[in-house]
C-alpha positions as CSV (number, residue, x, y, z in Angstrom):
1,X,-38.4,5.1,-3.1
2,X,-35.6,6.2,-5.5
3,X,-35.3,10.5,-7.1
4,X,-32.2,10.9,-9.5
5,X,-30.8,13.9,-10.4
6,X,-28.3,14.8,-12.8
7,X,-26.5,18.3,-13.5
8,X,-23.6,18.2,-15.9
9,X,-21.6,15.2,-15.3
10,X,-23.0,14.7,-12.2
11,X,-25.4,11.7,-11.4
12,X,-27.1,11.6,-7.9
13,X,-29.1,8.9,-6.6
14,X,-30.9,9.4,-3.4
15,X,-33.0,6.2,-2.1
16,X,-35.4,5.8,1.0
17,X,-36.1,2.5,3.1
18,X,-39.1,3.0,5.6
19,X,-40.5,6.3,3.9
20,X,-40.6,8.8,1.0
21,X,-39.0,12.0,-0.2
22,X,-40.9,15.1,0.2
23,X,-38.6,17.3,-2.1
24,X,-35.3,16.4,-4.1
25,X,-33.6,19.7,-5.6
26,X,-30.6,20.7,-7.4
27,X,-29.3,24.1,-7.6
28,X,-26.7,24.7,-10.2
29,X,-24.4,27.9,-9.8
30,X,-21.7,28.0,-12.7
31,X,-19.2,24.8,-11.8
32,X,-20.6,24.6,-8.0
33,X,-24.4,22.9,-6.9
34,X,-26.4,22.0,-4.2
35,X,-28.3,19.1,-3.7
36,X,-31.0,19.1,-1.1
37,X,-32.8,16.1,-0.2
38,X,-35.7,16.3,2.4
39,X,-36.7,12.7,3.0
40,X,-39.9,12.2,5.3
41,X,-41.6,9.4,7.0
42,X,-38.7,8.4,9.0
43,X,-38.8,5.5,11.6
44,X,-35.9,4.1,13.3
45,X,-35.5,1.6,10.7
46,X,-35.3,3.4,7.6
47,X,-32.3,4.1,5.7
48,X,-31.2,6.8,3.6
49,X,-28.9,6.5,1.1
50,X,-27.3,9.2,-1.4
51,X,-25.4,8.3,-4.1
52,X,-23.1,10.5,-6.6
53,X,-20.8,10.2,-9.3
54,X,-18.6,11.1,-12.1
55,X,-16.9,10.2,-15.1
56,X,-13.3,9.3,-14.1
57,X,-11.8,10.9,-17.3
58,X,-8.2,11.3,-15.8
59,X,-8.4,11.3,-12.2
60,X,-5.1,10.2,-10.5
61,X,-6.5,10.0,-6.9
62,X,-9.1,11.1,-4.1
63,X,-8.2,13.2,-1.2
64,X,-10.4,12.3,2.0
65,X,-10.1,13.8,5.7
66,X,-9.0,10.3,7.2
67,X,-5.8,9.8,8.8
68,X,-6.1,6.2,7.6
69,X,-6.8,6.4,4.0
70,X,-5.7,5.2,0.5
71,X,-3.4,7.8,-0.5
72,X,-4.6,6.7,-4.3
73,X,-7.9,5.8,-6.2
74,X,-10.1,2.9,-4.1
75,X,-12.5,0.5,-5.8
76,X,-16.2,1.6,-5.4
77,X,-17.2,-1.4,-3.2
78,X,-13.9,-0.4,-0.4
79,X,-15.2,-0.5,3.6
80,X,-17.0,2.7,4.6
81,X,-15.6,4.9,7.1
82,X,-17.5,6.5,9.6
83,X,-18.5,10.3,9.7
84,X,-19.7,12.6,12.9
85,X,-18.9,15.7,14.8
86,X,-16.1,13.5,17.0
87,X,-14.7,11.8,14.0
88,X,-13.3,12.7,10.5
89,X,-15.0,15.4,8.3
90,X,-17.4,14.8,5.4
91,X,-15.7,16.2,2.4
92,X,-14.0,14.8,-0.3
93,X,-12.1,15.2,-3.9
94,X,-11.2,13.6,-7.0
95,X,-8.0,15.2,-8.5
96,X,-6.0,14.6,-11.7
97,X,-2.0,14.5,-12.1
98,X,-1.8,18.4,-11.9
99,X,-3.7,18.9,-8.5
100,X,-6.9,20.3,-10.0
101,X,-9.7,19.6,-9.2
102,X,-12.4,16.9,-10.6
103,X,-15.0,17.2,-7.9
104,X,-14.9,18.1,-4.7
105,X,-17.6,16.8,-2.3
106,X,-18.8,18.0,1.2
107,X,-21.9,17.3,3.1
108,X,-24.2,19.6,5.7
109,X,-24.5,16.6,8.0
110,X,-21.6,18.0,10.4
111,X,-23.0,16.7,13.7
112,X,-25.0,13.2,13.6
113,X,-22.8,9.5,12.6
114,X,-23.2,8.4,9.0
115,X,-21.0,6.1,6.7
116,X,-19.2,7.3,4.0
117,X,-17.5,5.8,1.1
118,X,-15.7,6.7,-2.2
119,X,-14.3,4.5,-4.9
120,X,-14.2,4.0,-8.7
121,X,-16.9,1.3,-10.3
122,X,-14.3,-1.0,-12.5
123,X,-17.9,-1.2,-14.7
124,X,-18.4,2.2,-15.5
125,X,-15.0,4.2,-14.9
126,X,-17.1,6.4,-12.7
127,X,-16.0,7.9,-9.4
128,X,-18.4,7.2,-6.9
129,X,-19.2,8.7,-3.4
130,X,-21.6,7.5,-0.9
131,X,-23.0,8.4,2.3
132,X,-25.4,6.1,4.5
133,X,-28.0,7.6,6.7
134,X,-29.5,5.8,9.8
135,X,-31.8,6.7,12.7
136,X,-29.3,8.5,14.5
137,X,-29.4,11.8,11.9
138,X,-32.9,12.1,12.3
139,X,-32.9,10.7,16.2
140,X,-36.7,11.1,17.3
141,X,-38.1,13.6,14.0
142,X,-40.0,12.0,11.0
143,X,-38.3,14.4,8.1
144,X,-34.7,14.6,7.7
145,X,-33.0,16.9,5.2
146,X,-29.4,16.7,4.1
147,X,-27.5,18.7,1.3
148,X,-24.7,17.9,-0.7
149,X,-22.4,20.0,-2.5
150,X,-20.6,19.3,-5.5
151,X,-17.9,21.3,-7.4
152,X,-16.2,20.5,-10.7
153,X,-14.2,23.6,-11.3
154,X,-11.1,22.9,-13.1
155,X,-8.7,24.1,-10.8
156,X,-6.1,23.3,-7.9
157,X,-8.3,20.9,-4.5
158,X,-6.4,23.5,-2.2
159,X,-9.0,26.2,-3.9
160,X,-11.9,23.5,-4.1
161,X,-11.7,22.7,-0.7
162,X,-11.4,26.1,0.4
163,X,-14.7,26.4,-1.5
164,X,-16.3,23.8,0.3
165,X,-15.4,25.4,4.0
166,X,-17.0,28.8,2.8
167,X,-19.9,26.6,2.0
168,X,-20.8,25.2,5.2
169,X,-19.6,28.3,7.1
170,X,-22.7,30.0,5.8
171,X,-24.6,27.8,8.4
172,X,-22.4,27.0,11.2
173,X,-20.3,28.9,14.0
174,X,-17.5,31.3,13.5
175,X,-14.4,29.5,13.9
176,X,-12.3,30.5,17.0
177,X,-10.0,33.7,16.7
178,X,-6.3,32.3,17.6
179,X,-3.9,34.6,19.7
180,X,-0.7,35.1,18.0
181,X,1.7,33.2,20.1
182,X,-0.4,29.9,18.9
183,X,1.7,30.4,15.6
184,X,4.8,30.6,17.4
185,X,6.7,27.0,17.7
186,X,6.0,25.3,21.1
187,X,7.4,22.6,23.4
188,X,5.3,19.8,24.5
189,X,6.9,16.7,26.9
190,X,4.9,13.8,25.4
191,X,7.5,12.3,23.8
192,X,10.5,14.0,25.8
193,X,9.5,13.5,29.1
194,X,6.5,11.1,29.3
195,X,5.0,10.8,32.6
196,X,7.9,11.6,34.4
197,X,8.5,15.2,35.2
198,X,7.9,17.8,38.3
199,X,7.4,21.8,38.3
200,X,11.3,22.1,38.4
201,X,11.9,20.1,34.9
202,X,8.7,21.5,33.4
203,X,10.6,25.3,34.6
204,X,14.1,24.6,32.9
205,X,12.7,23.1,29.4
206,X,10.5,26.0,29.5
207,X,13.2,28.1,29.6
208,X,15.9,26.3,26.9
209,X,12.3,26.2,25.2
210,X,12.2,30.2,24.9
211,X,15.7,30.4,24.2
212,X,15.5,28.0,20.8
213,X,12.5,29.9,20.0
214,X,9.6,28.4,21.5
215,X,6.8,30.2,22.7
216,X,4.6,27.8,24.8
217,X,5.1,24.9,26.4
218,X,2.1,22.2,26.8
219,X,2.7,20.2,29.8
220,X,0.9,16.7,28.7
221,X,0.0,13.8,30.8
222,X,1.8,13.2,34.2
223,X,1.1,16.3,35.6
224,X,-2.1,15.2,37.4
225,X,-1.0,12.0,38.8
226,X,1.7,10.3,40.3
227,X,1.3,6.9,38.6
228,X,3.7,6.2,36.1
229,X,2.6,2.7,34.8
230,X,0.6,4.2,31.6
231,X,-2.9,3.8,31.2
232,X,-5.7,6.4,32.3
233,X,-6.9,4.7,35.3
234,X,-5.9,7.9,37.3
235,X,-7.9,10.5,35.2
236,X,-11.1,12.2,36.1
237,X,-10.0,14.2,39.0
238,X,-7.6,17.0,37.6
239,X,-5.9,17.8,40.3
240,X,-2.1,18.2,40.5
241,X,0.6,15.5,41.7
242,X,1.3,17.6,45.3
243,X,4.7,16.0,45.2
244,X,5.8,16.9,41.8
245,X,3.2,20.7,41.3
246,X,3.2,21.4,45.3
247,X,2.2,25.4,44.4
248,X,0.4,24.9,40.7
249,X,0.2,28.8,40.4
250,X,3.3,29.7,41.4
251,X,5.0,27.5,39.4
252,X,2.9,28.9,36.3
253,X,3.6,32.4,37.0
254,X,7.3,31.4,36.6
255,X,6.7,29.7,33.7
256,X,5.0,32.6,32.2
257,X,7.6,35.0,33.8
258,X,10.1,33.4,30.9
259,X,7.8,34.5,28.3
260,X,6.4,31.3,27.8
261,X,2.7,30.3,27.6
262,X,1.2,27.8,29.5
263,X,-1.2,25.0,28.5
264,X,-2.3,21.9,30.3
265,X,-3.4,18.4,28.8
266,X,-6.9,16.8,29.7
267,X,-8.1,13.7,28.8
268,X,-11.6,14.8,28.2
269,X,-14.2,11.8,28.2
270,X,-12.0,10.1,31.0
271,X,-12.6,8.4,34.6
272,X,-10.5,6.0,35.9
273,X,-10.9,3.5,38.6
274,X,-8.3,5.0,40.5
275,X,-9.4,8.6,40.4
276,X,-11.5,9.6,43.6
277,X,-14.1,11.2,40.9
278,X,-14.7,7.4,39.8
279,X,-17.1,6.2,42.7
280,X,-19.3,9.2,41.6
281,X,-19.7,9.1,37.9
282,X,-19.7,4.9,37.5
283,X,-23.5,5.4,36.7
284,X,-22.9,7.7,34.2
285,X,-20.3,6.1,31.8
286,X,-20.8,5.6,28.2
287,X,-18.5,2.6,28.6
288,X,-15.3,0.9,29.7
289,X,-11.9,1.4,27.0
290,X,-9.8,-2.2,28.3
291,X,-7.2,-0.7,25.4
292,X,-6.5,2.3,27.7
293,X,-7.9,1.3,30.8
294,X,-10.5,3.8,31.4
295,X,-13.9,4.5,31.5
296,X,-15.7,6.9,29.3
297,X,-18.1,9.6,30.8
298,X,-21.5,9.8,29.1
299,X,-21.7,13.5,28.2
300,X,-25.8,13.9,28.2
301,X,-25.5,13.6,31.8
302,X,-25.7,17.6,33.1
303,X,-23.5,16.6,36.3
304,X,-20.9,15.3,33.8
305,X,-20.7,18.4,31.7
306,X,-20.6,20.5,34.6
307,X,-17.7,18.5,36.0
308,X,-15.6,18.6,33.3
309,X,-16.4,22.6,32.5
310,X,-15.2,22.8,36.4
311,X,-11.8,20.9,36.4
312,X,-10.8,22.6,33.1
313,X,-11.8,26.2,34.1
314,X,-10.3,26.3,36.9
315,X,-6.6,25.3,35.1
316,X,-7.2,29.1,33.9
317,X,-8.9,31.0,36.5
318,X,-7.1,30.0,39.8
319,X,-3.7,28.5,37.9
320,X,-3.7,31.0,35.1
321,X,-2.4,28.8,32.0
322,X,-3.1,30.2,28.9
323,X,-4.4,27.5,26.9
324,X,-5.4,23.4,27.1
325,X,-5.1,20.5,25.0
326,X,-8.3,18.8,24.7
327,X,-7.6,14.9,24.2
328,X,-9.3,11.9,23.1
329,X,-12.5,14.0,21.9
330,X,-13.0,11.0,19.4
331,X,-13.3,8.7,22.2
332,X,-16.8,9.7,22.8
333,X,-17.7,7.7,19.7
334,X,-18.2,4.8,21.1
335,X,-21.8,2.8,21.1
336,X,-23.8,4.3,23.3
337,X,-26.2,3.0,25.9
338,X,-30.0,4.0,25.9
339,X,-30.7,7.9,27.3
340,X,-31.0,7.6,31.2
341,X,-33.6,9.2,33.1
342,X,-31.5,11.3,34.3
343,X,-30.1,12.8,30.9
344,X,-31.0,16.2,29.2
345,X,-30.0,15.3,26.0
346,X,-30.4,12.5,23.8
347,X,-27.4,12.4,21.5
348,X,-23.7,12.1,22.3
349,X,-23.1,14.2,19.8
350,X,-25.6,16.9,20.5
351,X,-24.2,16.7,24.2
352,X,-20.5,16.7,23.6
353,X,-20.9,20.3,21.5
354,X,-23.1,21.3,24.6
355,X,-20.4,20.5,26.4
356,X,-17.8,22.2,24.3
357,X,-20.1,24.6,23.5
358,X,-19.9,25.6,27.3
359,X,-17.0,24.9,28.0
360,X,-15.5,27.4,25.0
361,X,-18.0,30.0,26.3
362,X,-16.3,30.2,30.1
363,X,-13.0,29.6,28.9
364,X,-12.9,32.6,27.1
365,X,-14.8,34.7,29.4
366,X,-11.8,34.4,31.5
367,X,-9.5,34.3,28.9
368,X,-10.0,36.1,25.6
369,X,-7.0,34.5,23.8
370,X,-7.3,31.6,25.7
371,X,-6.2,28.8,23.2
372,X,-7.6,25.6,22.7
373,X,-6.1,22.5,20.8
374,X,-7.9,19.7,19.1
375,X,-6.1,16.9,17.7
376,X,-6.9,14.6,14.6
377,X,-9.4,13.0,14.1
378,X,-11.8,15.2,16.1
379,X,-11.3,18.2,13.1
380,X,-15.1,18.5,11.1
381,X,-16.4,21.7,11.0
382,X,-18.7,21.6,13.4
383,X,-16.1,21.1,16.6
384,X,-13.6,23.8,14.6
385,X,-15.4,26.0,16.4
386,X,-14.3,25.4,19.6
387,X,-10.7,25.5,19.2
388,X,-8.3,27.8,17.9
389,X,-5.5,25.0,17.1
390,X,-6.0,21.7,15.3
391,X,-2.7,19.0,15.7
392,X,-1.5,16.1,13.8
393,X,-2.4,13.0,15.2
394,X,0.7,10.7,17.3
395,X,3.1,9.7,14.3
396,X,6.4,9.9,16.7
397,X,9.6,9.9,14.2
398,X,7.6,9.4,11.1
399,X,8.3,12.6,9.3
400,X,6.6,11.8,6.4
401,X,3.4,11.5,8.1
402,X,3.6,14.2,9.9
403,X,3.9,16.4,6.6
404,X,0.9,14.3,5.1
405,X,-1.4,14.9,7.7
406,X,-0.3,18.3,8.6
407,X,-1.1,19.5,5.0
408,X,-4.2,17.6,4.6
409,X,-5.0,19.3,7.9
410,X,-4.0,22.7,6.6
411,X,-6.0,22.0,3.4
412,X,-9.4,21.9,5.7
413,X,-8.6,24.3,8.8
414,X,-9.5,27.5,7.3
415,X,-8.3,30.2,9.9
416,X,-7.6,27.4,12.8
417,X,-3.9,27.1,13.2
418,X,-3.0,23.3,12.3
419,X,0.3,22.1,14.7
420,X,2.8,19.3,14.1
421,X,2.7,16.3,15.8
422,X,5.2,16.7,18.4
423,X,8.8,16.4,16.5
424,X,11.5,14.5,17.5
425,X,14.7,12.7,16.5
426,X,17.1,10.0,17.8
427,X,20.5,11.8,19.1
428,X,22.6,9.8,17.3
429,X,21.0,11.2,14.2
430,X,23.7,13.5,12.4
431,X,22.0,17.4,12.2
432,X,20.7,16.7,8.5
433,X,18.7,13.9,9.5
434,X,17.2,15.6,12.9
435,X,16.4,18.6,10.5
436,X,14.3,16.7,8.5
437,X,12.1,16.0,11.0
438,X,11.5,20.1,10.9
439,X,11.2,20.4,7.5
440,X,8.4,18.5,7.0
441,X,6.1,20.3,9.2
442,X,7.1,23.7,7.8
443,X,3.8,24.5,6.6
444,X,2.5,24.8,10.1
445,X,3.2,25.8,13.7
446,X,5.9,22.8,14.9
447,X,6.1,21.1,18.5
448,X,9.2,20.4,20.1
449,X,9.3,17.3,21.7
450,X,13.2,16.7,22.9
451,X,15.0,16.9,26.1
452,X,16.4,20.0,25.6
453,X,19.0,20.0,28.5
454,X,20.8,16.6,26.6
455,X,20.9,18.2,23.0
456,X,24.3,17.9,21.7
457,X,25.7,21.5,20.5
458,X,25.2,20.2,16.7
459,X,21.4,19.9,17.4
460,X,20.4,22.7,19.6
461,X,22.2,25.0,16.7
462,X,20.1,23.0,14.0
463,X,16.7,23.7,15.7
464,X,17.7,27.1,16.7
465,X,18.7,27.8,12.9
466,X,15.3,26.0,11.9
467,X,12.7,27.4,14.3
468,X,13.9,31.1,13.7
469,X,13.8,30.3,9.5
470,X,10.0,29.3,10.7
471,X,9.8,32.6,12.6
472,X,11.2,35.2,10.0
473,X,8.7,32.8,7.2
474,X,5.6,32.2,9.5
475,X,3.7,35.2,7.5
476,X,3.5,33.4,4.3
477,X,4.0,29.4,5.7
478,X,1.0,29.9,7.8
479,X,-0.9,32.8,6.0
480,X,0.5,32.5,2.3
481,X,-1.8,30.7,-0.3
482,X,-0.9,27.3,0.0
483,X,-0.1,25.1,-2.6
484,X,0.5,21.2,-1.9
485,X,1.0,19.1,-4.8
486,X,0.2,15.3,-5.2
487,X,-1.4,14.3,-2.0
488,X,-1.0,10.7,-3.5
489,X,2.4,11.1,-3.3
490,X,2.8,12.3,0.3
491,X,3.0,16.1,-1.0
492,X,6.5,15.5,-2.7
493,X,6.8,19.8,-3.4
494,X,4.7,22.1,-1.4
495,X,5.0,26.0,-2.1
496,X,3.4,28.9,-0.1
497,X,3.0,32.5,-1.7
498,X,2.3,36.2,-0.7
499,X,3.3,38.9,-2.4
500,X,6.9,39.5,-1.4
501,X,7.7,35.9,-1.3
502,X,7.7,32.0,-2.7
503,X,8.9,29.7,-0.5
504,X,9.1,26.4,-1.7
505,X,10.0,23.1,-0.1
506,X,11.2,20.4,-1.8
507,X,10.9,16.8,-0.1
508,X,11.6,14.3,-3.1
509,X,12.9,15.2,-6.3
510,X,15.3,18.2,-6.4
511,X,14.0,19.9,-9.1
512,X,12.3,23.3,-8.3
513,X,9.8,25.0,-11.1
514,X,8.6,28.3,-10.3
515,X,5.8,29.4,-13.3
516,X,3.9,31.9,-11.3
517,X,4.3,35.2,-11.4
518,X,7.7,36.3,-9.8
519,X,8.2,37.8,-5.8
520,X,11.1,39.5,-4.6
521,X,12.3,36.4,-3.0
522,X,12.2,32.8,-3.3
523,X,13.1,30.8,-0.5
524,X,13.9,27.4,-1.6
525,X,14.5,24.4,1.1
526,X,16.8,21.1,0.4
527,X,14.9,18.6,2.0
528,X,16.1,15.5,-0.4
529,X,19.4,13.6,0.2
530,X,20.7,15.5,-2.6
531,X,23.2,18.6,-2.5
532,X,22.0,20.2,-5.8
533,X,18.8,21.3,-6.8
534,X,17.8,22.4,-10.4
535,X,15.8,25.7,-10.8
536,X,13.8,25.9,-13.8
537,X,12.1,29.7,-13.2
538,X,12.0,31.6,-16.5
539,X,9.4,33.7,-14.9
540,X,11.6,35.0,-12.5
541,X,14.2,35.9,-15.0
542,X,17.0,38.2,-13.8
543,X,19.9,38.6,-11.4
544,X,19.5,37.6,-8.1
545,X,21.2,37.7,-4.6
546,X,22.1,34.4,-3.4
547,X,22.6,33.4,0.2
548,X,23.3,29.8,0.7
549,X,22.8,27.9,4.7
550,X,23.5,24.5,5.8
551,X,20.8,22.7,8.3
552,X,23.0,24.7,11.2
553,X,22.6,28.1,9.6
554,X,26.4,28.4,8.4
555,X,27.0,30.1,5.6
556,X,27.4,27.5,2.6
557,X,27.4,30.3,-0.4
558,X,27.1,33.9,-1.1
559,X,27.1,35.8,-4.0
560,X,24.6,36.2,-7.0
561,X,22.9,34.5,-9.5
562,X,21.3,34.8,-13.3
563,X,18.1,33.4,-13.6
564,X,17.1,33.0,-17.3
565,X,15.2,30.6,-19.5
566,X,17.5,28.3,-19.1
567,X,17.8,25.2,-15.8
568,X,19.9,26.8,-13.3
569,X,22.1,24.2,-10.8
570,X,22.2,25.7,-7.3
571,X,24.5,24.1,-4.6
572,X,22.0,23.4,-1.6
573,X,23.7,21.1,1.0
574,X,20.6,18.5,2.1
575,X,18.5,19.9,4.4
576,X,19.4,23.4,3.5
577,X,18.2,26.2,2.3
578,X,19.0,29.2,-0.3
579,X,17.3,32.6,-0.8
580,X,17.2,34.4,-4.2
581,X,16.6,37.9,-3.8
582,X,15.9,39.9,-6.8
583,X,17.5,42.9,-7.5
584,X,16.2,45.8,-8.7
585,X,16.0,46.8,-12.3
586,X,17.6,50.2,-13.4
């Protein structure tokens, strides 16, 4: 059975295997509607799919949540990628060569697995998007509804996306109130100290931590084991290594005594063979991951869920940490045998936000500003709820990426805090090129990631110079409206506003154009090889002071300058910054 339904523009095409439609609806408000499609008569062999499109006057590109995506336009008939609460997020948009918007997509299936696809048909120059429903949205029920919202507003994604969080907020969870220090940089030891650390190391890089400007630490994995041959054969119990943590809440309560918060790293779906925990749960695994050797827990199982509530409350009520790191989320996505006798629930999905649902619950019982980190790809809107801080996935070194995703993250977070992957640089690197690695998470909360103790004096002044630009900035980095541009292009120029301040980051070309209407000051960072940057800011016309840094913080220039209709040079050394203040008019 086939209903189309066209508003505008827009075509939609909703077709039913194994049953019928009971309704198919469109509501149309000004540039925005709503599809709603209740399909009925569902078996476990029926199919659902729901078609729309547009014409492809001049779009440049579409903007997806994956981590893996074309960065440009892909054909109509490209692989589908799957959609669920553990993986990705079902939104979309089709944008031209100025960053606005020519439609923006999301879907009110935030829970349940579904394919989704987008693409342009070479036969009609349409842009087309596509999801697939199965059995597992509708699990056991006969009638299914789904909507789909579709926005064609001519103006920047940043905006239409926003849109399309305020949309599905109307039905879901608030999102999870961060404490302040979760937008203050942090150090994590993935990459600096892998697996191989003790409560001693874990104290000093706290402390050069605080000093640089750090305000938490995240102690990742290797604190609960003392295997150091990789792998996650030792997870699932969540105790501490006795040799290297002999007095786990002392050793936090120093920690914390240098002003630095505490958060701890768990593996969340895993049991490994060599964790004591393994002998009990082996009937109660979803399956076995040979890739990281581990097994994955089957979260419908009540003793599971209460297990892993357990281990991680207890981090906070006996240890006192402030926060945790929930990892591999996304690993719960795997196929999944049939529903025990011994299960309460019948979906993975359905169990694992039980689980977080719970877990969330206590967590904050004990902790009111406990904080709570999620990490690509696990960043929908329906698991947003549950944490207060969403990072980049593992990109180690790759700067560019790190930007990418962090702005892509930024552009669906809403009010959850969106953190770097953890940064890091070779120390052979000269300052500029170690700075970089900084300037391209700017736009969010950055993690640290370097043996602090073997800095040379050139970089510990670089990041200290860096973090505390992030610090004096974080108001309108993190809180400023936020405007990325060509997402196609890896976000080449990305501003941030409030009403005191533009600060604008340049990462290709070094030519800075300022339209908008004017702030006091403009903050403008050098992050091209280049040591000149053009301003082209007629709005902003007037005398200005000037202040000039180099990636260290030294003073490179002081002094004012004329801003007028006409380009203005400014000497920027790369990976520096300048700040035009205006001065008042008389």
């Amino acid at each position: 059975m086939t209903a189309t339904l066209r508003v505008g523009d827009c075509e939609v095409i909703a077709e039913v295997s194994g049953g019928g439609f009971a309704s198919a609806r469109a509501t149309e408000n000004g540039v925005r509607s709503t599809i709603e499609i209740t399909a009925t008569g569902l078996s476990t062999d029926s199919i659902l799919l729901l078609t729309w499109s547009v014409p492809n006057r001049d779009g440049v590109a579409a903007w997806t949540a994956r981590t893996e995506a074309e960065r440009w336009l892909p054909v109509s008939f490209s692989a589908p990628w799957s959609v669920s609460a553990l993986t990705s997020s079902p939104i979309g948009a089709l944008y031209a060569a100025d960053d606005h918007n020519r439609l923006t997509f999301a879907l009110s299936e935030t829970l349940s697995a579904f394919d989704l696809r987008t693409g342009v048909s070479g036969a009609s120059a349409r842009f087309f998007g596509t999801a697939t429903f199965g059995a597992s949205a509708w699990q056991d029920r006969a009638d299914y509804v789904v909507s789909l919202s579709l926005d064609v507003a001519d103006a920047p994604i940043a905006q239409t996306l926003d849109a399309a969080l305020r949309w599905w907020a109307l039905s879901l969870p608030a999102q999870l109130e961060a404490p302040e220090v979760a937008r203050i940089a942090m150090y994590s030891t993935w990459y600096s100290l892998g697996q191989t650390f003790d409560s001693g190391t874990i104290e000093r890089q706290a402390e050069l931590a605080s000093a640089a400007g750090c305000g938490s630490i995240i102690v990742d994995d290797g604190w609960q084991t003392a295997d150091r041959v990789g792998g996650y054969a030792s997870c699932g119990d969540w105790d501490p290594d006795p040799d290297a943590f002999p007095a786990m809440a002392s050793h936090v309560a120093r920690v914390r005594a240098l002003g630095v918060s505490y958060l701890l790293w768990f593996a969340l779906p895993f049991v490994g063979s060599r964790s004591e925990a393994f002998t009990r749960f082996e009937p109660m695994m979803l399956g076995y991951r040979a890739d990281l050797d581990t097994w994955v827990l089957d979260p419908r199982f009540p003793e599971v869920r209460a297990h892993l509530i357990d281990r991680i409350v207890r981090s906070v009520r006996e240890w006192g940490i402030d926060g945790v790191k929930i990892d591999f989320i996304d690993a719960f996505a795997m196929p999944a045998p049939a529903p025990a006798a011994a299960t309460d629930i019948g979906s993975v999905q359905d169990a694992v936000v039980r689980l977080l649902d719970d877990l969330t619950s206590e967590l904050t019982a004990i902790r009111p500003d406990v904080m709570i980190e999620f990490r690509q790809t696990y960043v929908g809107p329906r698991l947003r709820s549950f944490a207060n801080m969403l990072r980049v996935t593992d990109c180690a070194m790759d700067s560019t990426e790190n930007r990418v995703h962090s702005l892509d993250l930024r552009l669906i977070a809403g009010a959850t805090v969106v953190h770097s992957d953890m940064v890091m640089w070779h120390p052979e690197a000269s300052p500029e090129v170690a700075a970089r690695q900084l300037l391209d998470v700017l736009f969010c909360v950055p993690q640290i990631s370097m043996r602090l103790d073997e800095l040379s004096a050139s970089h510990r002044e670089m990041l200290r110079f860096w973090l505390s630009v992030f610090a004096r900035y974080r108001t309108v980095l993190l809180g400023g409206r936020l405007s990325p541009s060509r997402a196609d292009l890896s976000y080449p120029r990305v501003r941030a506003d409030d009403d005191w301040t533009t600060f604008l980051a340049l990462y290709d070309a070094p030519l800075a154009q300022l339209d908008e209407p004017p702030a006091q000051t403009i903050v403008l960072v050098n992050a091209t090889v280049s040591d000149r940057v053009v301003l082209c800011a007629s709005s902003y016309a007037g005398e200005h002071d000037l202040l000039v840094r180099d990636c260290l913080g030294h003073e490179h220039n002081r002094g004012s300058v004329t801003v007028s209709e006409q380009p203005v040079i400014l000497a920027i050394p790369p990976s520096g910054l300048a700040v035009l203040t205006r001065r008042p008019v008389h």
